[in-house]
ZAMARGU-4260 file (C-alpha; in steps of 0.2 Angstrom, whole numbers, plus 5000, padded with zeros to 4 digits):
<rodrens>
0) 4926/4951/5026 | 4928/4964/5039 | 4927/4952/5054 | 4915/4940/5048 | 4906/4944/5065
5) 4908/4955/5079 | 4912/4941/5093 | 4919/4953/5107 | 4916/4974/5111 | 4927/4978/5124
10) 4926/4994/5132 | 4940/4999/5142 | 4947/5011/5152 | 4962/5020/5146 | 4976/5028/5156
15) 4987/5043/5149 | 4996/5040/5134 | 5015/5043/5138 | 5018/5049/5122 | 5008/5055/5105
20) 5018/5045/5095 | 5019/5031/5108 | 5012/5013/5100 | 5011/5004/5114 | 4990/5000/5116
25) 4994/4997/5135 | 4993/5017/5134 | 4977/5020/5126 | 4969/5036/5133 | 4973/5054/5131
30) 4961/5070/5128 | 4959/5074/5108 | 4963/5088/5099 | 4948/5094/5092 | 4949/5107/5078
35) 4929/5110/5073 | 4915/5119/5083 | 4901/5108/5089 | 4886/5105/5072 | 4867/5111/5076
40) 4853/5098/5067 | 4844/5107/5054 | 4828/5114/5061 | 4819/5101/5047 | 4798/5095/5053
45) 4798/5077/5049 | 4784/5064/5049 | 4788/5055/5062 | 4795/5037/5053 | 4790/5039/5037
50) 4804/5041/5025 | 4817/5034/5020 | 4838/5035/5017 | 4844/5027/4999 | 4861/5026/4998
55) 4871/5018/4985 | 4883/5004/4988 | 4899/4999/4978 | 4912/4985/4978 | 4909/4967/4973
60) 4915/4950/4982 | 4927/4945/4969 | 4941/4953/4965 | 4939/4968/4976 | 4932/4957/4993
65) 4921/4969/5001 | 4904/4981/4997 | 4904/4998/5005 | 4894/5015/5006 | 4901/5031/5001
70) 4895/5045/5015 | 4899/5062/5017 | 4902/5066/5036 | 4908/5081/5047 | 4907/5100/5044
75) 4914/5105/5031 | 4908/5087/5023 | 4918/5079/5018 | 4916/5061/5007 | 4920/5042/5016
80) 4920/5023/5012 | 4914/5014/5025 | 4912/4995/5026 | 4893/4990/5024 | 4894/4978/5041
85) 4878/4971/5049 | 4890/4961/5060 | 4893/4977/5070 | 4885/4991/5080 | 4899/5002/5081
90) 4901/5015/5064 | 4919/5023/5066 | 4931/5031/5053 | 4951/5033/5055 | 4953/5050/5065
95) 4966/5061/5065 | 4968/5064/5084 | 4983/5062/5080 | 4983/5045/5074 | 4995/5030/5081
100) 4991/5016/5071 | 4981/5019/5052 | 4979/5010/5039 | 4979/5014/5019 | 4961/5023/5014
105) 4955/5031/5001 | 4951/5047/5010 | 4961/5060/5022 | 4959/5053/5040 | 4942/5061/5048
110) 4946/5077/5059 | 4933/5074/5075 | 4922/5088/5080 | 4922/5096/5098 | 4907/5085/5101
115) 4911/5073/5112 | 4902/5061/5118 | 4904/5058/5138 | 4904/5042/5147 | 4887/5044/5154
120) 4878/5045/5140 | 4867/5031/5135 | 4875/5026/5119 | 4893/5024/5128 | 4883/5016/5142
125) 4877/5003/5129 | 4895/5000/5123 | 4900/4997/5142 | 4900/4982/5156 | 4888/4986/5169
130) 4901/4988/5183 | 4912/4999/5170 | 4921/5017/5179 | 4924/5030/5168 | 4941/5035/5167
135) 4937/5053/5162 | 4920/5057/5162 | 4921/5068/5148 | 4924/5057/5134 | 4918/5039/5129
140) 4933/5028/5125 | 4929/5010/5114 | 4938/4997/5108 | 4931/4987/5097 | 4939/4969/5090
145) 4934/4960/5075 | 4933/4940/5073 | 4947/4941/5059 | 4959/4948/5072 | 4958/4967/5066
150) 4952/4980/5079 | 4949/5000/5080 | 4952/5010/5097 | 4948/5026/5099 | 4933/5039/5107
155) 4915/5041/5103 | 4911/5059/5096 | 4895/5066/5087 | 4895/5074/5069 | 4884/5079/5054
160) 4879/5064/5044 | 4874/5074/5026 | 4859/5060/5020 | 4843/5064/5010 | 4825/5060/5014
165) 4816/5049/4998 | 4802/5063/5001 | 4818/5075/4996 | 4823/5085/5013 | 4843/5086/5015
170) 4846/5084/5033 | 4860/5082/5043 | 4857/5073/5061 | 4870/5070/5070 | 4876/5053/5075
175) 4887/5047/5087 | 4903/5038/5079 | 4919/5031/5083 | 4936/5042/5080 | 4949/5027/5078
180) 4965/5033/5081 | 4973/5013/5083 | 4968/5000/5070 | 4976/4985/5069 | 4971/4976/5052
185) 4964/4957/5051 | 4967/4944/5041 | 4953/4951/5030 | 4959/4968/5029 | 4949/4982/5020
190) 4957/4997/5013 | 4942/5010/5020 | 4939/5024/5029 | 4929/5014/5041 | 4914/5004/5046
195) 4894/5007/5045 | 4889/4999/5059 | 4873/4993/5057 | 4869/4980/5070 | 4854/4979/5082
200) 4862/4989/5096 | 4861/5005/5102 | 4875/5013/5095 | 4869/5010/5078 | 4866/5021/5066
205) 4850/5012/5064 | 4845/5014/5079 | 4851/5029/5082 | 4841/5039/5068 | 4826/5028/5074
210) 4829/5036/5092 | 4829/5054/5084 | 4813/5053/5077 | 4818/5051/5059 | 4816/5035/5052
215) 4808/5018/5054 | 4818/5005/5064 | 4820/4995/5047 | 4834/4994/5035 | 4840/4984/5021
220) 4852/4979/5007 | 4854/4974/4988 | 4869/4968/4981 | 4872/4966/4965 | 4881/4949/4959
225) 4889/4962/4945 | 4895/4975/4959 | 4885/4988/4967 | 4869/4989/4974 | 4860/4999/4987
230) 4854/5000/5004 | 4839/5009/5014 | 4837/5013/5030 | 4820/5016/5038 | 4801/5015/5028
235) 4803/5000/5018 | 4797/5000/5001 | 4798/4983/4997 | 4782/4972/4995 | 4780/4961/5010
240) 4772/4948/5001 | 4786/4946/4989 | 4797/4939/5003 | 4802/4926/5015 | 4800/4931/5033
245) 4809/4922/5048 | 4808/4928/5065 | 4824/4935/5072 | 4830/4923/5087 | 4827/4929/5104
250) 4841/4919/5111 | 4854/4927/5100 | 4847/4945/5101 | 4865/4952/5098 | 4865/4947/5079
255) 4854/4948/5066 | 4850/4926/5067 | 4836/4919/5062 | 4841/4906/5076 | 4845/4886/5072
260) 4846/4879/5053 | 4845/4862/5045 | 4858/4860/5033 | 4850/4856/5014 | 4860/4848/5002
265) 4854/4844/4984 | 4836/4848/4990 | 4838/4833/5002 | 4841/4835/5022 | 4859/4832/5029
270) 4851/4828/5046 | 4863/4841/5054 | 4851/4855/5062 | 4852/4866/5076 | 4865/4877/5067
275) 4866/4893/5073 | 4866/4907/5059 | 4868/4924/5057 | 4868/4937/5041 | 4883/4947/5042
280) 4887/4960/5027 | 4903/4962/5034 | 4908/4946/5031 | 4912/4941/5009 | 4911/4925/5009
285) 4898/4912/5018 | 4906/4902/5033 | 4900/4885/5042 | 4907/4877/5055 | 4917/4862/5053
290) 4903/4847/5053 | 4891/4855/5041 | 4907/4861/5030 | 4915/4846/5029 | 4897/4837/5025
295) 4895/4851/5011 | 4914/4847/5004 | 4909/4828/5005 | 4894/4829/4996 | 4901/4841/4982
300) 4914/4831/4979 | 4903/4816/4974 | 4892/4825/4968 | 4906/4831/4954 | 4909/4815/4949
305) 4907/4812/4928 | 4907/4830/4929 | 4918/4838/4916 | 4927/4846/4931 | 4945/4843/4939
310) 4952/4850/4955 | 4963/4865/4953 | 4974/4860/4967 | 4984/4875/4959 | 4974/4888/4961
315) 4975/4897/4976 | 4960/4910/4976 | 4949/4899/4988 | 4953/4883/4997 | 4944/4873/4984
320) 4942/4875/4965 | 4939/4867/4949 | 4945/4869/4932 | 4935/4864/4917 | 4941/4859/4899
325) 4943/4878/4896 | 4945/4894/4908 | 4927/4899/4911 | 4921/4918/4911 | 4904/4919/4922
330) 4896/4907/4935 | 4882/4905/4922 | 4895/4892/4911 | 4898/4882/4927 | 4881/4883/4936
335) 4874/4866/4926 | 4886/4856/4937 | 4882/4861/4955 | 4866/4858/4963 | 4856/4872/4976
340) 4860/4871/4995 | 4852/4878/5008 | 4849/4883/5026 | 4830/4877/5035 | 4823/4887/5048
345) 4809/4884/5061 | 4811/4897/5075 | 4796/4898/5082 | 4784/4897/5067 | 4773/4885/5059
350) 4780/4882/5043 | 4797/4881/5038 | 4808/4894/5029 | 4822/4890/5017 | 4838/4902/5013
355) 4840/4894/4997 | 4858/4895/4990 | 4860/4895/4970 | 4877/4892/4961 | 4877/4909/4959
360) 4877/4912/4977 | 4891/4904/4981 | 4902/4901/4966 | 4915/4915/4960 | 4925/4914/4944
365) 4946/4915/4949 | 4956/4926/4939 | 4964/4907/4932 | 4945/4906/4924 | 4940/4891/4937
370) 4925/4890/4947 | 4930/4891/4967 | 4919/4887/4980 | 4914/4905/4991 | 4907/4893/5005
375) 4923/4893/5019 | 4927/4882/5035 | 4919/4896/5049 | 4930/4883/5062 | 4947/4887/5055
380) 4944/4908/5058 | 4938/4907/5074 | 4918/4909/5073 | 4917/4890/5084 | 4900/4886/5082
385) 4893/4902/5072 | 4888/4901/5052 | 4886/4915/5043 | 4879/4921/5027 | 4891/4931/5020
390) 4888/4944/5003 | 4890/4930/4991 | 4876/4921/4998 | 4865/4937/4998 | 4871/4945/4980
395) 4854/4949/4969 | 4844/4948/4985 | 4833/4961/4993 | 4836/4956/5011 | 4827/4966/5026
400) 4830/4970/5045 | 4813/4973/5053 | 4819/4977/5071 | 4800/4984/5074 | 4793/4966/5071
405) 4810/4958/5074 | 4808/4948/5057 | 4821/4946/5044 | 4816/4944/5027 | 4825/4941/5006
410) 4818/4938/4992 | 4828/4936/4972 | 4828/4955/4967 | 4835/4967/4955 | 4850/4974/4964
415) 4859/4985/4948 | 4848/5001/4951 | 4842/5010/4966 | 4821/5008/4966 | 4810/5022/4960
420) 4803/5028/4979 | 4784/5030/4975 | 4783/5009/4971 | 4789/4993/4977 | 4807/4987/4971
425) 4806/4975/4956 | 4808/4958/4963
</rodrens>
């Protein structure tokens, strides 16, 4: 998980570093040095939100813990991992600016463009308090903090984003980003260049290529249980029909939540509702808070019981597993034992929705061959009162983000190639 969830965006205004080297973040501002000439958008005629951005996805939940999206960025282009996050508005990639604080990536830290982005525009505005005072009017400082303690600090700029259309124009808007030039990892530490951000603010990139004219306010994401997958942004090719829509809560409007939940264990009501959900791609794993958790843990263990399963109190990998007579290779072998769970919704509709969780969708196979449960306490990490749905729950799922209706909707799907653009993806 990246954070799991964004759960605070700070803003702050930064006073002069004492040093370039300095590692104090009391000392957060300074001016950049900024080694490119500012980008022109290609001249290009679009029709005006109807195409569409395929990109592929790598990574996989277990062993590697995170899926992410290869990009190439700047001018000259040049090639980026960055963490698939709906959890997040923000994108932002490791800048050399110089940098105080990076971590390990796979890539050369980002050098920015002379394209800043000053505090009055509106994308910083959206990043700001309403009573915030720019500290330098000329650039946009952020700091953004993640619920698994990591954080990024740094100034907004704009550069080239190198996409293609699914109509097959190359273009190259560009998109305002964060240069992060102080990251602090978190407990769930990813070694990338960065983040997509790909919530429902305006700093989005979403949102921001909606803004420009170029796509449809509507993304999505397949992840494949097997690693991989893919996500679009903008025209959505994938049959409505085929999926189960829920209305995104109005009351929670900074996350993509489908509002309250009942919990559903075993096809049979918990009677604990009024759970407060959101999807999050940032986040690996699923989370609930500590009632429904412990009801889950309750339930599964006497559910197990005449099961051909023992506790691995030995194994590590997550906070429960369990070994079977011999090491198991695929969830598939194990799946026969553990029953479907799921999350009701009723926001605001007639009739009920279910996020329905296989054994597949929250089981993973440790490297000691035992089957561990990828369903953790949220309590215990700091999300209080929010669940999430993390990747595990959403592997071989077509799951959409219709901001224009403000709808959410999934569906079982073929994650392990990227659809053919003139039809609907095979579901």
């Amino acid at each position: 998980m990246k954070g799991l969830l964004v759960v605070m965006l700070v803003i702050m205004g930064l006073c002069a570093f004492e040093s370039l080297a300095s590692d104090r973040r009391e000392t957060r501002s300074r001016k950049l040095a900024l080694p490119y000439p500012p980008l022109i958008s290609p001249s290009v005629v679009f029709n005006q939100y109807g195409n569409s951005v395929v990109l592929p996805v790598q990574g996989n939940v277990y062993p590697q813990g995170f899926y992410y999206v290869p990009l190439n960025i700047g001018q000259p282009s040049k090639p980026y991992f960055l963490d698939l996050d709906t959890g997040s508005d923000l994108t932002w990639l490791q800048c050399d600016a110089p940098c105080i604080r990076c971590t390990k990536a796979p890539h050369p830290l980002y050098r920015p463009s002379k394209n800043m982005v000053i505090c009055k525009d509106p994308i910083c505005a959206s990043l700001h308090p309403p009573d915030y005072k720019c500290e330098n009017p000329e650039q946009c400082d952020y700091e953004v903090e993640y619920a698994d303690g990591g954080s990024s600090l740094g100034v907004l700029v704009k550069d080239a984003f190198h996409l293609n259309l699914t109509n097959g124009i190359p273009f190259s808007p560009l998109l305002a980003m964060g240069c992060g030039y102080d990251q602090l990892p978190g407990a769930s530490y990813h070694p990338l260049d960065g983040v997509l951000g790909l919530g429902r603010g305006k700093s989005s990139i979403v949102t921001q290529l909606y803004e420009q004219g170029l796509v449809r306010n509507v993304f999505g994401h397949c992840l494949n249980g097997q690693g991989g997958g893919f996500l679009f942004l903008g025209e959505s090719f994938i049959d409505p029909s085929r999926l189960v829509w829920t209305p995104m809560s109005r009351d929670y409007n900074e996350h993509y939540s489908p509002g309250s939940a009942e919990l559903i264990l075993g096809g049979k009501s918990t009677g604990i509702k009024n759970l407060l959900v959101a999807f999050d791609s940032g986040s690996s794993y699923t989370y609930l808070s500590f009632q429904p958790y412990q009801a889950l843990i309750s339930w599964m263990i006497r559910d197990l019981i005449g099961k051909p399963l023992k506790e691995a109190a030995d194994d590590r990998t997550l906070p429960f597993c369990w070994r079977g007579r011999k090491p198991f290779k695929t969830v598939r072998e194990v799946r026969k034992y553990f029953r479907p769970i799921a999350l009701s919704f009723s926001d605001g509709w007639r009739s009920k929705t279910q996020f329905e969780f296989l054994p597949e969708s929250y089981l993973i196979i440790s490297a000691k061959g035992n089957a561990c449960l990828g369903i953790l306490n949220g309590t215990e990490v700091g999300l209080q009162n929010f669940n999430i749905i993390g990747d595990i729950s959403m592997q071989d799922k077509i799951v959409v983000y219709d901001n224009e209706k403000e709808v959410i909707g999934w569906g079982p799907s073929d994650c392990s190639r990227i659809p053919k653009f003139q039809s609907y993806v095979t579901l």
